[in-house]
MARKOL-128481 format. One record per residue: y, x, z of N, C-alpha, C in turn. Coordinates in steps of 0.1 Angstrom, whole numbers, plus 2048, in hexadecimal, padded with zeros to 3 digits. Layout:
% residues N
YXZYXZYXZ;...
This chain:
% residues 157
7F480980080080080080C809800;8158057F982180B7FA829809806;83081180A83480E817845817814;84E80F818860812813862813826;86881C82986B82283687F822833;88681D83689281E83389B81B842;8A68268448B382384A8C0820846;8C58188498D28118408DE81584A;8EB8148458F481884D902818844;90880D84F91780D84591F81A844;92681983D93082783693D821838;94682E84095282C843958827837;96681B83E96F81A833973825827;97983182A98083B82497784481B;96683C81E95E848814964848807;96384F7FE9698547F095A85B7ED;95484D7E29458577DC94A8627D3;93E86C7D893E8797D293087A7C9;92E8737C19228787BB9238737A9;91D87D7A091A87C794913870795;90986C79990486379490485579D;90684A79690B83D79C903832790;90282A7948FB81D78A90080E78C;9048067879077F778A8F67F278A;8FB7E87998EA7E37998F17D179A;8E67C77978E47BF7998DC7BA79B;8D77B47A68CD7AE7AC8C97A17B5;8C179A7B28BE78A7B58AB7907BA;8AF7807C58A177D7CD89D7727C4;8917727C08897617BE8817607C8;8827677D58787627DF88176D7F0;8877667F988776D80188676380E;87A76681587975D822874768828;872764839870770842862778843;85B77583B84E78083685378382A;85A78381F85778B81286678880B;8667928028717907F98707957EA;87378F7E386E78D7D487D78C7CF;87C79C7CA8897A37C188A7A27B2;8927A27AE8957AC79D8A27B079E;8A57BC7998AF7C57958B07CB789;8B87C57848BD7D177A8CA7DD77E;8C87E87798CC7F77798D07FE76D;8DE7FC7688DC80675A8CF7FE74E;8CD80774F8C38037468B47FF746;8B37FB7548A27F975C8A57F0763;89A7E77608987D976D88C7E0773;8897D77828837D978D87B7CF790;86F7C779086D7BC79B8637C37A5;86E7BE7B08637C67C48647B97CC;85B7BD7D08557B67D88527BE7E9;8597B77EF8577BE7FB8557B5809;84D7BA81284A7B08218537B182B;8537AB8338597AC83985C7BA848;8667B88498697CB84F8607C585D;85E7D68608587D786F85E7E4873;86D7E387C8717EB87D87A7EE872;87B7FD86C8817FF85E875806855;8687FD8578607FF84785C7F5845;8577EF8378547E68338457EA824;83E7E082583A7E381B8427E080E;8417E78008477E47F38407ED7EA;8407E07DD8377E47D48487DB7C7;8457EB7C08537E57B784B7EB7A7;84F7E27988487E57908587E5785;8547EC77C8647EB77185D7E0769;8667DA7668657D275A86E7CE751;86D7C57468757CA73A8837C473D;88C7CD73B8A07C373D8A17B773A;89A7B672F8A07A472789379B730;88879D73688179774088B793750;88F7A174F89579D7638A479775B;8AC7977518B678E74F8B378074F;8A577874A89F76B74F89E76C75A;89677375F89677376F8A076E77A;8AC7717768BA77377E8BC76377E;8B675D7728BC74A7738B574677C;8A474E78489F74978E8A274979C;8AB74F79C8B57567AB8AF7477B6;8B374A7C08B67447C88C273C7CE;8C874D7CC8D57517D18DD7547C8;8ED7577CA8F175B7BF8EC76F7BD;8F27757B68EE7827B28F278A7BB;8F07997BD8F77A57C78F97AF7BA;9087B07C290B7B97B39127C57BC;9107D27B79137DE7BA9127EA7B7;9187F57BA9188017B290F80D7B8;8FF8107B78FD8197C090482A7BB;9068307C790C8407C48FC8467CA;8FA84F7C38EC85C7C78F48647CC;8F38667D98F78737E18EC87A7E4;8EE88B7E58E68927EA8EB89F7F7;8E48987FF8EC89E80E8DE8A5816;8DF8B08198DA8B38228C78B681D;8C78B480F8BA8B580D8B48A580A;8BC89B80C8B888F80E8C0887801;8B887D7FD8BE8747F08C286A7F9;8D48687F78D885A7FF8DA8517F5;8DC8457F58D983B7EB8EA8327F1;8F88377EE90582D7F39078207E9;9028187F290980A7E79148027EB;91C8047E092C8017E49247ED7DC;92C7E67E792A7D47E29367D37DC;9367C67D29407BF7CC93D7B37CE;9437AB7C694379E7C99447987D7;93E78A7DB93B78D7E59357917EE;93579D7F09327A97FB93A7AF7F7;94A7B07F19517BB7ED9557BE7FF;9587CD7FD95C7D380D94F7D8811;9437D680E9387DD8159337E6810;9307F081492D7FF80E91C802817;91580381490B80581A901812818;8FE81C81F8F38278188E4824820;8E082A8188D18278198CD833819;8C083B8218BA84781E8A8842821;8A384681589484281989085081E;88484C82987A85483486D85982F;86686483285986482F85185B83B;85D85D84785385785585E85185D;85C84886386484086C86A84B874;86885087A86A85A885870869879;87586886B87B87486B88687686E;88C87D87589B8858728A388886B;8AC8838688B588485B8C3888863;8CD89085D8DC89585F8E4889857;8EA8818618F5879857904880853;90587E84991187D841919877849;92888484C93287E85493A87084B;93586A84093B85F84193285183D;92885884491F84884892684785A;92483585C92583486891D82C871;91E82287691581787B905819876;8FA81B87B8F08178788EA806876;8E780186A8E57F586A8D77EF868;8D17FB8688BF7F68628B97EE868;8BC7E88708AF7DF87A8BB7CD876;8C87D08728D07C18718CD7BA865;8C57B48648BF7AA8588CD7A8853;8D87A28558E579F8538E77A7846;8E47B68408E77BF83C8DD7C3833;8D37BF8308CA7BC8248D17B481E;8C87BB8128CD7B58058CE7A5803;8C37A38068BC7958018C378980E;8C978F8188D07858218DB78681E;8E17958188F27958158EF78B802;8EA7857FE8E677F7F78EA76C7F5;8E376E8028E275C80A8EE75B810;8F67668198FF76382490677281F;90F77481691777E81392378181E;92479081B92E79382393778F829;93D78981E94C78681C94D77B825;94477282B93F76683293E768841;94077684493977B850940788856;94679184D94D79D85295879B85E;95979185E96378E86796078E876;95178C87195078588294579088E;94979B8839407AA8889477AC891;
């Protein structure tokens, strides 16, 4: 089984991404209840459909397959929700691939990084402009900032 080990963590206001490489992503649930979540993304030029269980802690199982653009463009009319739209930046810090996704729409203002784990328990050096750890706040997934966007809720942090 595939197993996705991830810590999340908001990014100061004043970050200013620093990296060559960045992508516009868009992405919709056709399935998110409290055991599973049923993705598609498109990325540049690659769609995604994953599938993933529900977290225990910060791993989850996930099993993700590419499939063809003009398939996950159908896909997207099966939303649930409306779409998450945003820009990820590839940082490389410390030996480690961070994954910063700046939101638009509504989730504009949210900046989020991501760094996947080999092991729950590894040690990672954060980047002086990550801040808050948010991995364990369902609030802050994808697929809830989805249903219940930011822009709906920032306020009342």
């Amino acid at each position: 089984m595939a197993v996705e080990i991830e810590r999340k963590f908001l990014v100061k206001a004043d970050f200013v991404p620093d990296s060559d490489s960045q992508i516009e992503i868009i992405q919709v649930y056709l399935c998110a209840d409290p055991e599973r979540t049923v993705r598609v993304r498109i990325g540049g030029d690659n769609a995604f459909l994953t599938i993933k269980s529900k977290p225990k802690g910060i791993s989850r199982a996930e099993f993700e397959y590419e499939i063809p653009v003009e398939d996950a463009r159908q896909m997207i009319g099966l939303a649930v929700w409306p779409a998450i739209e945003k820009v990820r930046h590839l940082i490389d810090f410390d030996g480690k691939k961070w994954e910063v996704d700046v939101f638009s729409g509504a989730n504009a203002g949210l900046i989020i990084a991501e760094i996947e784990l080999s092991n729950a328990d590894e040690v990672v050096r954060l980047p002086d402009w990550v801040a808050e750890e948010v991995s364990e706040d369902r609030r802050f997934h994808n697929s809830c900032l989805a249903q219940n966007p930011y822009c709906e809720w920032k306020n009342d942090r």
